[in-house]
Structures are given as C-alpha cells and as structure tokens.
C-alpha positions as CSV (number, residue, x, y, z in Angstrom):
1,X,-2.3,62.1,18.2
2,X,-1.0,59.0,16.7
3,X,-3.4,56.7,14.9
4,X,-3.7,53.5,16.4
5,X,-4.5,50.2,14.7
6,X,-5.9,46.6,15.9
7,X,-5.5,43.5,14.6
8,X,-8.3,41.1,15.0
9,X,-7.0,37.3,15.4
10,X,-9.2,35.1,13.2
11,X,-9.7,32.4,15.7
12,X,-11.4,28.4,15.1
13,X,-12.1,25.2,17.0
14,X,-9.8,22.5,17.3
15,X,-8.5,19.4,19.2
16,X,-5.5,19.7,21.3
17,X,-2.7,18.4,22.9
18,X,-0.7,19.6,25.0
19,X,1.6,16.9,26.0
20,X,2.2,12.5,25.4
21,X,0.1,10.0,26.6
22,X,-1.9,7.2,25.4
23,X,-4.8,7.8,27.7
24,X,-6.9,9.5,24.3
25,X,-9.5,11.1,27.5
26,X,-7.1,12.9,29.5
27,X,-4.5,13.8,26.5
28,X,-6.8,15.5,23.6
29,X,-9.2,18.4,24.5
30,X,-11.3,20.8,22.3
31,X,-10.3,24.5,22.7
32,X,-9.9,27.6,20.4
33,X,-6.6,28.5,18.3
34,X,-5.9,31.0,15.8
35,X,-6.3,30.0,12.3
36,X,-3.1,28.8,10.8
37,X,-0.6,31.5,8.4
38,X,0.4,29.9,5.0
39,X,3.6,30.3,3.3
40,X,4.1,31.0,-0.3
41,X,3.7,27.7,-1.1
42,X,1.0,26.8,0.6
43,X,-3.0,26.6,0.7
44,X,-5.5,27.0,3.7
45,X,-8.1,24.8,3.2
46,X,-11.5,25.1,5.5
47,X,-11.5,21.4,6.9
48,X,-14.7,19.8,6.6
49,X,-13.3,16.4,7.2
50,X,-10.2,14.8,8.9
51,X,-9.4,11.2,8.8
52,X,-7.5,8.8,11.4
53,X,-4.8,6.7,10.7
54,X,-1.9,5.1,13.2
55,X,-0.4,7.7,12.3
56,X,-2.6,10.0,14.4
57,X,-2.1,7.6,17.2
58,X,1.8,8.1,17.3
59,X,1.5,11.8,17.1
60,X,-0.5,11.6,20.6
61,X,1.2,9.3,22.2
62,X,4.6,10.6,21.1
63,X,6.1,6.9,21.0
64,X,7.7,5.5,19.6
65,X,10.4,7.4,21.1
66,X,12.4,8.1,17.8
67,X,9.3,10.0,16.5
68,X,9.7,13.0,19.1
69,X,12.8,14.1,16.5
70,X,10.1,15.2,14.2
71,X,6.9,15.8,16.9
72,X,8.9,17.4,19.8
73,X,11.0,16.2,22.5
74,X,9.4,17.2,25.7
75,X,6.2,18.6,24.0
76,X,3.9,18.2,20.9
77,X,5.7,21.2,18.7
78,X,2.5,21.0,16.9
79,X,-0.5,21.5,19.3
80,X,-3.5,20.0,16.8
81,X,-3.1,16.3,15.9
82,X,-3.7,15.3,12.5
83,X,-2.6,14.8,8.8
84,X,-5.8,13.3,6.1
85,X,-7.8,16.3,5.3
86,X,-10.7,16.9,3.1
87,X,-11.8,20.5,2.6
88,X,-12.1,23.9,0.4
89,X,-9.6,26.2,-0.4
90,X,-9.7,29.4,1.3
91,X,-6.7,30.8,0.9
92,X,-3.4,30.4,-1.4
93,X,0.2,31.8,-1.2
94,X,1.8,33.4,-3.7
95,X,3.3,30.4,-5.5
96,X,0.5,28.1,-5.7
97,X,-0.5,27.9,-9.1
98,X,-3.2,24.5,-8.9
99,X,-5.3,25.5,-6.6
100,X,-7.6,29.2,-6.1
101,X,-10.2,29.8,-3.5
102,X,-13.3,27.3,-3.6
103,X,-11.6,24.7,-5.2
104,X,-12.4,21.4,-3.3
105,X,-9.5,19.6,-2.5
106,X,-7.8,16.5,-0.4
107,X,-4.5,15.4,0.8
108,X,-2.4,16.0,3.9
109,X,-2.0,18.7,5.7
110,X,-0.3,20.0,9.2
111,X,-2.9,20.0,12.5
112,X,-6.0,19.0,10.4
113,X,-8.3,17.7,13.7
114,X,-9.5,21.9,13.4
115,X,-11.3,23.8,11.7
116,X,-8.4,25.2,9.3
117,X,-5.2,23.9,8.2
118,X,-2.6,24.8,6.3
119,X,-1.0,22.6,4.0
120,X,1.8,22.7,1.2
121,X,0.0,22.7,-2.2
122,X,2.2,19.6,-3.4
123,X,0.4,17.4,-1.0
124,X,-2.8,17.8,-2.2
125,X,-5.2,16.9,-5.0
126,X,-8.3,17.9,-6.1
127,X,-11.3,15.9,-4.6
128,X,-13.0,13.0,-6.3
129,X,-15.9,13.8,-8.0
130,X,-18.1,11.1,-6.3
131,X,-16.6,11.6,-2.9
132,X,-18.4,13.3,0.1
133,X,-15.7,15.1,1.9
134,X,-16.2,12.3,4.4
135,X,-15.0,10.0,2.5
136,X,-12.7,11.8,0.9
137,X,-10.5,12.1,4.3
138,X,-10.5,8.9,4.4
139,X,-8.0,8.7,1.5
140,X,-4.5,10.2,1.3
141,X,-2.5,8.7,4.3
142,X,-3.5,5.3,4.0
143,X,-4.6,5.5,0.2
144,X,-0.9,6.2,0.1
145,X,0.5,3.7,2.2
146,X,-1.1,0.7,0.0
147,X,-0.6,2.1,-3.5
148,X,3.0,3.4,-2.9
149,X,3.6,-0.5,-0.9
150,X,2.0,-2.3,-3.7
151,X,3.3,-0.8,-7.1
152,X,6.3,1.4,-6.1
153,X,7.9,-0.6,-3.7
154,X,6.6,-3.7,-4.4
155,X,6.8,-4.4,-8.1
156,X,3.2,-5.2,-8.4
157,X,2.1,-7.1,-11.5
158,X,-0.9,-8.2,-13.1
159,X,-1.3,-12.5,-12.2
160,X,0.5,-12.3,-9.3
161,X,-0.2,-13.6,-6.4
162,X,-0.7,-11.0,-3.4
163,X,-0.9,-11.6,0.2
164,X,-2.2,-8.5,2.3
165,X,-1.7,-8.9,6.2
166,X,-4.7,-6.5,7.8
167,X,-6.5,-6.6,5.3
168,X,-9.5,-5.1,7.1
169,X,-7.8,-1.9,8.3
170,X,-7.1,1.2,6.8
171,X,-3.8,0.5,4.7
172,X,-5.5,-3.2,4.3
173,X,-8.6,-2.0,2.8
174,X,-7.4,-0.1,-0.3
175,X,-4.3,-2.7,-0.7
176,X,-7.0,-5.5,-1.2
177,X,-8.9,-2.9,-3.9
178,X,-5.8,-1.8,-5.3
179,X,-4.3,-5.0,-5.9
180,X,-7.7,-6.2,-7.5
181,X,-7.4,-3.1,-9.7
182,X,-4.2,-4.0,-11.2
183,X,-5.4,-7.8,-11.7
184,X,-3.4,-9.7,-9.1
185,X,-5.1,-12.1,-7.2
186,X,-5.2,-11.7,-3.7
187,X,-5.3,-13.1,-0.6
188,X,-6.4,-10.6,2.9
189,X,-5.9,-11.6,6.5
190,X,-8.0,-10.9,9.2
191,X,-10.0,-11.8,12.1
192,X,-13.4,-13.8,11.9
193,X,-15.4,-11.1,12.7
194,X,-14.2,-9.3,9.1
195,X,-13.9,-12.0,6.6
196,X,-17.5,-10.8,4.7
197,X,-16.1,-7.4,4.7
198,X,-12.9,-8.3,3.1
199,X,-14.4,-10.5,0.7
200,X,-16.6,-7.3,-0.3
201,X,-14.1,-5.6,-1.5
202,X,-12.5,-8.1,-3.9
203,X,-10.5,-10.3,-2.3
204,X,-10.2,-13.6,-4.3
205,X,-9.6,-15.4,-0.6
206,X,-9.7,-14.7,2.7
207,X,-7.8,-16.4,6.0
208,X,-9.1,-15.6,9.1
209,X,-5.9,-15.2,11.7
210,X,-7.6,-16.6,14.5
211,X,-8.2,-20.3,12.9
212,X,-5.6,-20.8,10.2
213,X,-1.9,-19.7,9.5
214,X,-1.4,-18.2,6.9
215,X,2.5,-20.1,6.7
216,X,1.1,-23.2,7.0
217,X,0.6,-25.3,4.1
218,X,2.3,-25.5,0.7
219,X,0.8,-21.8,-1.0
220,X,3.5,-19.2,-1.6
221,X,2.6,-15.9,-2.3
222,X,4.5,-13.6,-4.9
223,X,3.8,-10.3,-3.0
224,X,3.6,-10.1,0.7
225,X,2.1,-6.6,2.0
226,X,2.7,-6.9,6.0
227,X,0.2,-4.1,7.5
228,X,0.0,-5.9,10.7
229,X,3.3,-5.7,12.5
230,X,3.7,-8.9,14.8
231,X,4.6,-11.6,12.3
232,X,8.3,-12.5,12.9
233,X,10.2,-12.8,9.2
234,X,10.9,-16.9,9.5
235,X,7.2,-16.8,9.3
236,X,6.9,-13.9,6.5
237,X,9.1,-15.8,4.3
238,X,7.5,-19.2,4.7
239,X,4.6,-18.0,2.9
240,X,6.5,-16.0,0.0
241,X,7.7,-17.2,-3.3
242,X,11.7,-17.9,-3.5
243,X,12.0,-15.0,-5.7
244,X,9.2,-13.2,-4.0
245,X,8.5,-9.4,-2.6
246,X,7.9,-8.6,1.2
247,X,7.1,-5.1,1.7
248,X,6.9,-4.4,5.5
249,X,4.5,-1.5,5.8
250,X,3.4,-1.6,9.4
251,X,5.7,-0.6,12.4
252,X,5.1,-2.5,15.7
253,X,4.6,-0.9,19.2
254,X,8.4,-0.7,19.6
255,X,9.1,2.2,22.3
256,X,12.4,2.8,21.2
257,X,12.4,2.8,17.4
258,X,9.3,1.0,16.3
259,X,11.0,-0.7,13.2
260,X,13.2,-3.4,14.0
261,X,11.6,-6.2,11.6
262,X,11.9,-3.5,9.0
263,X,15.8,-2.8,9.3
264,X,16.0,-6.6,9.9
265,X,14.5,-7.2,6.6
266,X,16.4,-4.8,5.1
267,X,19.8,-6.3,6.1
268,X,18.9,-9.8,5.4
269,X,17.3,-8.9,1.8
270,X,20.9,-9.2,0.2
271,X,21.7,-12.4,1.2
272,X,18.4,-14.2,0.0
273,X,16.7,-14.8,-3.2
274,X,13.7,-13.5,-1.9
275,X,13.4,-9.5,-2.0
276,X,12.6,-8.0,1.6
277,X,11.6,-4.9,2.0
278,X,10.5,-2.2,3.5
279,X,7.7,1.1,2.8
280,X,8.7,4.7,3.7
281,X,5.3,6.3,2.5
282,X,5.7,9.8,0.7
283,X,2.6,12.4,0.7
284,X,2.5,13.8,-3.3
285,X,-0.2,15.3,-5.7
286,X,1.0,12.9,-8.5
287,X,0.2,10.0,-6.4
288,X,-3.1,11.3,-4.9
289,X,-4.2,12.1,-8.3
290,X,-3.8,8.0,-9.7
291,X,-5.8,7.3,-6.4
292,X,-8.5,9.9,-8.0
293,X,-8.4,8.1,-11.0
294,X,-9.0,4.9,-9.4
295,X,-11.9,5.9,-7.3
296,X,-14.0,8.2,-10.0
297,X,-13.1,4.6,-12.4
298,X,-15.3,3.0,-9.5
299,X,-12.5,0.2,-9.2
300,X,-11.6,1.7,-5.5
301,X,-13.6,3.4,-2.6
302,X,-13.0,4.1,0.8
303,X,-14.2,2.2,3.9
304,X,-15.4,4.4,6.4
305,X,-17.0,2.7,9.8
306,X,-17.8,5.9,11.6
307,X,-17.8,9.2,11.9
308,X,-16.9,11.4,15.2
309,X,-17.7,14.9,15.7
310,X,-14.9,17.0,16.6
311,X,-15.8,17.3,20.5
312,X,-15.4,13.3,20.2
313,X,-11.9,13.0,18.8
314,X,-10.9,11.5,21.9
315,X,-13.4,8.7,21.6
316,X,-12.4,8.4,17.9
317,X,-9.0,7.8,18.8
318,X,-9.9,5.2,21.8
319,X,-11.8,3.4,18.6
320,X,-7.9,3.6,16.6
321,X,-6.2,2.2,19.2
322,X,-8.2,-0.8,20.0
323,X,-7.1,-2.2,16.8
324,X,-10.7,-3.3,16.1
325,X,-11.8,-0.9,13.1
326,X,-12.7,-1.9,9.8
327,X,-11.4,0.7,7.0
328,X,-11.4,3.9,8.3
329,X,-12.4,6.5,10.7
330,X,-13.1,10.3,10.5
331,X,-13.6,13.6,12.3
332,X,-15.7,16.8,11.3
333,X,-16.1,19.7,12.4
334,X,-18.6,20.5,14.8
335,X,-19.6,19.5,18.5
336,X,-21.8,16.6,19.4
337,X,-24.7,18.8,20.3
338,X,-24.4,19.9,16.3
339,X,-24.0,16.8,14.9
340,X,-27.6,15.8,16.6
C-alpha cells in the first residue's frame, strides 16, 4: 500500500477584507488565514504590533480609484490590510543575510493587521532599543514619510525656517521632531484642541487653523511640509520664501487620482523661483535605521494615542478616518476579551 502523507496548514488570526468600502464596521472582519510563505528574500516576522496610517485607510476603501492598479481592481488582491509592523523574526529565506530567527525587528511588511506577515528583508530594521513593540509600529510608514519629505526631498537645513501643515498627525508628529533634530526652527499647524501637544514635541511655534491663517501676514517660511491636503497652492506659496521648498506629502480625498495639487505643483515648479514639489515615500532599511538612530539619541519618539486589539481594528480604523488623532494609532494581536 502506498504511504500516504498530510500536510498540516499552520493557520493564525487576522483582519480581513473582502471587498471596498468605507464603512470600517461592515468592511473589516476577524477570521483565520494561513500563515504567509516567504520567498528567498524575505523574513516572517510574528507581529506583535501593527500601526495605522492613511495609508491603511486607502487600502480598505480602495479609493482613490487609481490605487486599485496596485490593491486589485474588483477585489482586495491582498485579503489582510496593513503595512507598519513591529515583531520577531521567525523565519528567514535563503538570501537574507541581516536578520536570523529571534531577532526583533520593524519596518513594513505585506498584510500586517495578523498575526504573521511576511515581509522583504530590505524593508526592515532592527527595533530600537528603547522601543516597546507598540511603539515601535508606530514608526516606519509615517517615520518615513517626514524624514524622506524633510531631508531628501526637501533640502532640509539647519536655521531654516520650516512650516509643517498637520503637525499633530502621524507624518506631522515626527516632521515637527525631525525638523527640531536637524536645528531648523519650526512652525506646526493644527487645530485648538492640539496646540499643547505640538508644542511638546519641539515646535518653536504653533498656529492653530481654526483662528489664524497661516498665509496671512508678512512671515515666509523656507520649507513648507503640506501633510494636510486641502490648502490650494496660491495659498501654499503665499507663506513660502521666493526661493523656498514646498513638498506636498499628503494626497486629498480625490476619487479619481487623489493627487492633483501634487502634479499641479510639479508642472508649475519650473516656471517659479520657488521650488514645488512633491513626496513619493520609499520603505528602506537604510532609512529606517537613521530613524533608529534618532530615537535611541532621544531627539525623536513616537506619538501613540491608543491602542486597539485586533478584534477592534474596525474601531481603530473609524478613529483614522475621522481625522481627529493625535500621532499615531496601533493594533495587537489578541481579542478584546484578552486585552482585559
């Protein structure tokens, strides 16, 4: 008789989606899925945190409609929402040679609202020292996002002036720190409710949107990092420098394209003195590990206003889009009745 042989499918928790919608409630559910495969050149790392960013949001919702060419036309090609990850290393292909099982680790990763995820070993880091994993998540898309806008794109120099726009959020949050850290002088923007928190975290001044304009008057700003997406460019460009910077790093709830001011800027940038710009962030080791530097210096740290267990992802991303959090939020693994 022949022998015969089973193959037992390692199986793990995590949030899914099935199809679009912006309804967070009646999109995401929590369900079981086999643990990811890696590929030669990639790590599975045991999530023990997951962070949020807008990101997230237009993974879910599947808008705007230009994103689908990477997500899936019809149907989320990947099932588990997700990118920031925090975790341990379980499990590495064949040609990863930084990382071995039980190293602690960071970064981005594909479907990280789970248990596992898989991700390629150049997009993550090793884990700050003085992070908890919960903070930790809380780091690469949007720790990203501000250092890549700041210094990459934006030329960022110490003395200069810098004007962050959402200054409170997740991008905004390490822009104002990473600014700071680099000795420019900056300015956030946010609403009233958030002014002591971004004076907290270094910023030299503070306008609060909802009583002052931050075009009005006679102060020009050398740097202008636009997190916000709903400031037209007249009004962008009244508050830089002649010869100033405007990196555009936020898209705007556009359901076609999502980045008209950004291609906008782009095509106007050569016929001006001032430089306008915009950020196409990139997820790298290198770049994670001078955010690692800057946090175990202690001149940057993550803002982190709550923390969701997995079974209340949905609530968690109901908090995202209300456009009302301050810094960051993050998912762990684990149900409700767990957490208590």
């Amino acid at each position: 008789m022949p022998t015969m042989t089973t193959t037992t499918t390692m199986m793990m928790n995590a949030v899914l989606r099935k199809r679009y919608g912006a309804d967070a409630a009646s999109v995401l559910e929590t369900g079981e899925m086999p643990r990811p495969e890696i590929g030669a050149g990639e790590v599975l790392v045991q999530v023990r945190a997951a962070g949020l960013d807008r990101g997230t949001w237009h993974q879910m919702t599947g808008l705007p409609y230009a994103a689908r060419l990477a997500f899936g036309l019809r149907t989320p090609r990947q099932p588990i929402p997700g990118r920031d990850l925090a975790g341990v290393v379980v499990e590495v292909g064949d040609d990863v040679t930084r990382f071995e099982p039980g190293d602690e680790v960071y970064g981005t990763g594909d479907g990280s609202f789970a248990e596992y995820a898989a991700a390629a070993e150049k997009r993550l880091a090793r884990k700050p020292s003085n992070l908890t994993f919960e903070h930790a998540a809380a780091v690469p898309v949007s720790g990203l996002t501000a250092l890549q806008g700041l210094v990459d794109v934006g030329r960022l120099e110490a003395g200069r002036h810098v004007l962050v726009i959402g200054a409170s959020g997740g991008v905004g949050t390490f822009a104002v720190q990473i600014a700071k850290a680099r000795g420019a002088e900056v300015t956030g923007v946010c609403s009233t409710g958030k002014v002591e928190l971004v004076r907290s975290i270094g910023a030299d001044d503070v306008i609060d949107y909802t009583r002052d304009d931050f075009a009005a008057g006679d102060r020009r700003y050398d740097l202008i990092l636009d997190i916000g997406g709903s400031s037209s460019l007249a009004r962008l460009r009244r508050a830089l420098a002649p010869k100033g910077t405007l990196v555009i790093a936020g898209g705007e709830v556009g359901t076609w394209l999502g980045i008209g001011r950004q291609l906008r800027a782009v095509a106007m940038s050569p016929f001006t003195r001032q430089r306008l710009t915009m950020l196409v962030s990139k997820e790298r080791h290198d770049d994670l590990e001078r955010l690692t530097e800057m946090i175990e210096g202690g001149r940057v740290a993550p803002v982190v206003e709550r923390i969701y267990p997995l079974d209340q992802a949905a609530m968690a991303m109901e908090r995202l889009a209300s456009g009302q959090v301050s810094g960051k939020l993050v998912v762990v693994p684990g149900d409700s009745d767990s957490a208590n």
